[in-house]
C-alpha positions as CSV (number, residue, x, y, z in Angstrom):
1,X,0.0,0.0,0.0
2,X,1.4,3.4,-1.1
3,X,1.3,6.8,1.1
4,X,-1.4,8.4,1.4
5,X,-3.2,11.9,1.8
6,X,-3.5,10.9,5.4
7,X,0.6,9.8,5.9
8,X,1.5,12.8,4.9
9,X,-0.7,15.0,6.9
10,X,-0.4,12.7,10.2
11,X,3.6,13.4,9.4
12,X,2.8,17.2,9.4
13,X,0.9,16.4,12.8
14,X,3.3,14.6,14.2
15,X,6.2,17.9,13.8
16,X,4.0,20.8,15.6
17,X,2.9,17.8,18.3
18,X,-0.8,17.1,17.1
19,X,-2.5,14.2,17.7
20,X,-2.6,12.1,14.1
21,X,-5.6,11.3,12.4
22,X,-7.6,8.5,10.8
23,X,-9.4,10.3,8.1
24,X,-10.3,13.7,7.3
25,X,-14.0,13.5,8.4
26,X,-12.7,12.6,11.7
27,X,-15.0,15.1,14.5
28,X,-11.5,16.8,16.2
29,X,-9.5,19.5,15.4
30,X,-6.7,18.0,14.0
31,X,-9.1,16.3,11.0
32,X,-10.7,19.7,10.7
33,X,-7.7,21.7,10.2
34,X,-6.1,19.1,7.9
35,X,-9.4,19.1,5.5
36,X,-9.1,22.2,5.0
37,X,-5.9,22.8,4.4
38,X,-4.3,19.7,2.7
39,X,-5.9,20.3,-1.2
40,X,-4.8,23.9,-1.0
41,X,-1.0,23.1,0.1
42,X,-0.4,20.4,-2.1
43,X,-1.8,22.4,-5.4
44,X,-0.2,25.5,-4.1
45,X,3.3,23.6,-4.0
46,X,2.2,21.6,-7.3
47,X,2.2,25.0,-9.1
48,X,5.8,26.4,-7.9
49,X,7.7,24.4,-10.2
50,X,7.7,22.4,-13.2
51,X,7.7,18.8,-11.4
52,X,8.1,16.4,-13.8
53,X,7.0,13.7,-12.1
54,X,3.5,15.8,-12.1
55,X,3.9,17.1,-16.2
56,X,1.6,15.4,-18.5
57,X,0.8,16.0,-22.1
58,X,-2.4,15.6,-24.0
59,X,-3.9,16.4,-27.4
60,X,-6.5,19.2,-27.3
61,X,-10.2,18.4,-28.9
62,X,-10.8,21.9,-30.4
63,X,-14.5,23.2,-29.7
64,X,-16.7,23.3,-32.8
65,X,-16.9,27.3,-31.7
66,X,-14.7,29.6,-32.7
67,X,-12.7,32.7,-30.9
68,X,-15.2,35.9,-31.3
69,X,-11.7,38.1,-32.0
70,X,-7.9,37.7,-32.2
71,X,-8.0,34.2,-32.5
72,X,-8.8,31.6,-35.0
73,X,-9.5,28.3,-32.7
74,X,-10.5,27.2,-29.2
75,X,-9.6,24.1,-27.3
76,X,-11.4,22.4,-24.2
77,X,-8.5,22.5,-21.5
78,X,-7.6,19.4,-19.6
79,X,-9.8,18.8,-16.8
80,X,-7.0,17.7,-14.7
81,X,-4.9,20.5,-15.3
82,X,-3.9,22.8,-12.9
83,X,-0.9,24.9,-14.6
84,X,-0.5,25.1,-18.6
85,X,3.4,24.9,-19.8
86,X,3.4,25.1,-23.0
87,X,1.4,24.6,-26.0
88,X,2.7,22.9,-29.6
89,X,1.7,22.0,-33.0
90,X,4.7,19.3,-34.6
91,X,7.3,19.6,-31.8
92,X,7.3,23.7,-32.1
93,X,5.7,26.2,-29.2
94,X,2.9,28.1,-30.2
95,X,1.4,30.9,-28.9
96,X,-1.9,31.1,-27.0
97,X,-3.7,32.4,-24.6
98,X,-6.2,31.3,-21.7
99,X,-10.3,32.3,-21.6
100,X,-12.2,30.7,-18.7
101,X,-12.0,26.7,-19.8
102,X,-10.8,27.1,-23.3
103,X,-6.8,27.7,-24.9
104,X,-7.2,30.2,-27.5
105,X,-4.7,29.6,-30.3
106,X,-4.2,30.2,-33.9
107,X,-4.2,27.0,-35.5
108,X,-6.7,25.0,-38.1
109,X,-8.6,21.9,-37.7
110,X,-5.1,20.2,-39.6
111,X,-3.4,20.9,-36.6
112,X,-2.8,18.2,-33.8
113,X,-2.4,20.8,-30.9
114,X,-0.7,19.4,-27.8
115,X,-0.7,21.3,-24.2
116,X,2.0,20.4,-22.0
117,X,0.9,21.2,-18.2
118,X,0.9,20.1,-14.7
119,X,-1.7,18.0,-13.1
120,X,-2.2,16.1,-9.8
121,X,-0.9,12.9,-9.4
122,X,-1.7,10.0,-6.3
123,X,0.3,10.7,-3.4
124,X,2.4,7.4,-3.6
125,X,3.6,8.9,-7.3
126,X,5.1,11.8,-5.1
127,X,9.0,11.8,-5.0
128,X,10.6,12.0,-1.4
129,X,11.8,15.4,-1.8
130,X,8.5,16.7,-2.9
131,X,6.8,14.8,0.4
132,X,9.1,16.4,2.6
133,X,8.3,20.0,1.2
134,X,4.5,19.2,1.1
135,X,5.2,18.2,5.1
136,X,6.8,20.7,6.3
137,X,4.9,23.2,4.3
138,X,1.6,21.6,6.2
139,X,3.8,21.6,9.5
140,X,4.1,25.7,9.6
141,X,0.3,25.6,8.9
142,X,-0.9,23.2,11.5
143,X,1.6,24.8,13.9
144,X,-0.8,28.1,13.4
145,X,-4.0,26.9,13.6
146,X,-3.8,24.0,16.0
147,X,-0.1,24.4,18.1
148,X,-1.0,28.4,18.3
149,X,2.6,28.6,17.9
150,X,4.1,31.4,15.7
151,X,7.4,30.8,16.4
152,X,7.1,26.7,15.3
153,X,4.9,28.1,11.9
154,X,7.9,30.1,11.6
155,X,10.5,27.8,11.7
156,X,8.8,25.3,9.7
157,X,8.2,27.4,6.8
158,X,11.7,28.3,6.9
159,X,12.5,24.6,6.7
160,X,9.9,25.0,3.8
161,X,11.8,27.1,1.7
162,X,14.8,25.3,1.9
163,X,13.6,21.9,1.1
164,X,12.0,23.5,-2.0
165,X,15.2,24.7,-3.1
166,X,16.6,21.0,-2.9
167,X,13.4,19.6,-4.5
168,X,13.8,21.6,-7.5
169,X,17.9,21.0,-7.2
170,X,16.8,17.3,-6.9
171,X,13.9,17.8,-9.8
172,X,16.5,19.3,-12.3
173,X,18.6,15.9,-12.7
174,X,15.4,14.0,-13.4
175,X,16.0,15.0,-17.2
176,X,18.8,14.8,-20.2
177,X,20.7,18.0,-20.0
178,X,20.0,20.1,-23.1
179,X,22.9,20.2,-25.7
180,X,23.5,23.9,-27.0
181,X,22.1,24.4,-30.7
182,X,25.4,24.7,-32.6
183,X,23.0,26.5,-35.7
184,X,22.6,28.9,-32.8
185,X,26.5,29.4,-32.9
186,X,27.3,29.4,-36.6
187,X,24.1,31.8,-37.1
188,X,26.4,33.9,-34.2
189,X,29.4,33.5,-36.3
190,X,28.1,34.4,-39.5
191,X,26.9,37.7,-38.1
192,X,30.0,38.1,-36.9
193,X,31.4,38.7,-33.0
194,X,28.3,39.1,-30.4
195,X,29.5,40.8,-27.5
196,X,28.6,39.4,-24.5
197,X,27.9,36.3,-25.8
198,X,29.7,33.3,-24.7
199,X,29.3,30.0,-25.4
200,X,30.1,26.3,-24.6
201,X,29.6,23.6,-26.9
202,X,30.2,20.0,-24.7
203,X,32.2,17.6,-26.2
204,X,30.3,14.6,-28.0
């Protein structure tokens, strides 16, 4: 059995002194608190960075109406999604904007029109670095509204901070390093010197 909603907030519990909790319709304090907080946190934190292991993709269904102005199609946005990345047609980024549940774009019903965004995955998908932010980021809430204690809200969300900074350190190694273009360089060098430009190709 993976973790749970409920490990992770019993782990938040457990820092600021709390009693833990069987579910979150439990009639105490602690349940009470942790309902209401625990969907909020964890899309909050969802949304800071680019996880990857929360990044999906998935090809748009355009809506059979069109833009009133500006733009020439519409597309239903992923239900799941809770940040948009990036939007393509054929491997290149298009531009686009958002309007209520649609993606506003200017493409044609030829176009395949992928959206590249971050969703909410099950807890036991969740990487150890990102539980230990989502922890301590409940911690220095549950230290507010049930410990009363400013000081222990204060030092967990200190502690907050930093393991975010180690997440994303962690998060970054999770995918190939990008190669410099070398057209980039010769495009550079046929336009001759670019000052303030320096650049390193790595060795194949």
């Amino acid at each position: 059995m993976g973790l749970s909603k409920i490990d992770i907030a019993n782990q938040g519990l457990v820092l600021v002194g709390a009693n833990t909790i069987a579910s979150f319709s439990d009639n105490n304090t602690e349940s009470k608190v942790a309902n209401q907080l625990y969907e909020s946190t964890l899309k909050n934190l969802l949304t800071k960075a680019r996880w990857r292991f929360a990044s999906k993709q998935a090809q748009l269904s355009k809506s059979s109406t069109d833009p009133l102005d500006k733009w020439d199609s519409a597309y239903q946005i992923p239900t799941d999604a809770l940040l948009i990345h990036t939007v393509t047609v054929a491997d290149k980024v298009i531009e686009y904007d958002r309007y209520n549940e649609y993606l506003y774009t200017d493409t044609n019903t030829s176009d395949t029109v992928i959206c590249h965004y971050t969703y909410q995955p099950h807890e036991n998908e969740f990487p150890e670095y990102f539980v230990q932010c989502l922890v301590f980021e409940l911690a220095s809430l549950f230290a507010g509204a049930i410990a009363r204690n400013d000081n222990l809200s204060m030092l967990y969300q200190k502690r907050a901070v930093r393991q975010l900074q180690q997440a994303r350190s962690s998060e970054s190694q999770t995918q190939t390093t990008r190669r410099l273009s070398t057209s980039l360089l010769i495009e550079v060098r046929n336009r001759g010197t670019a000052t303030g430009i320096t650049a390193t190709v790595p060795s194949s």
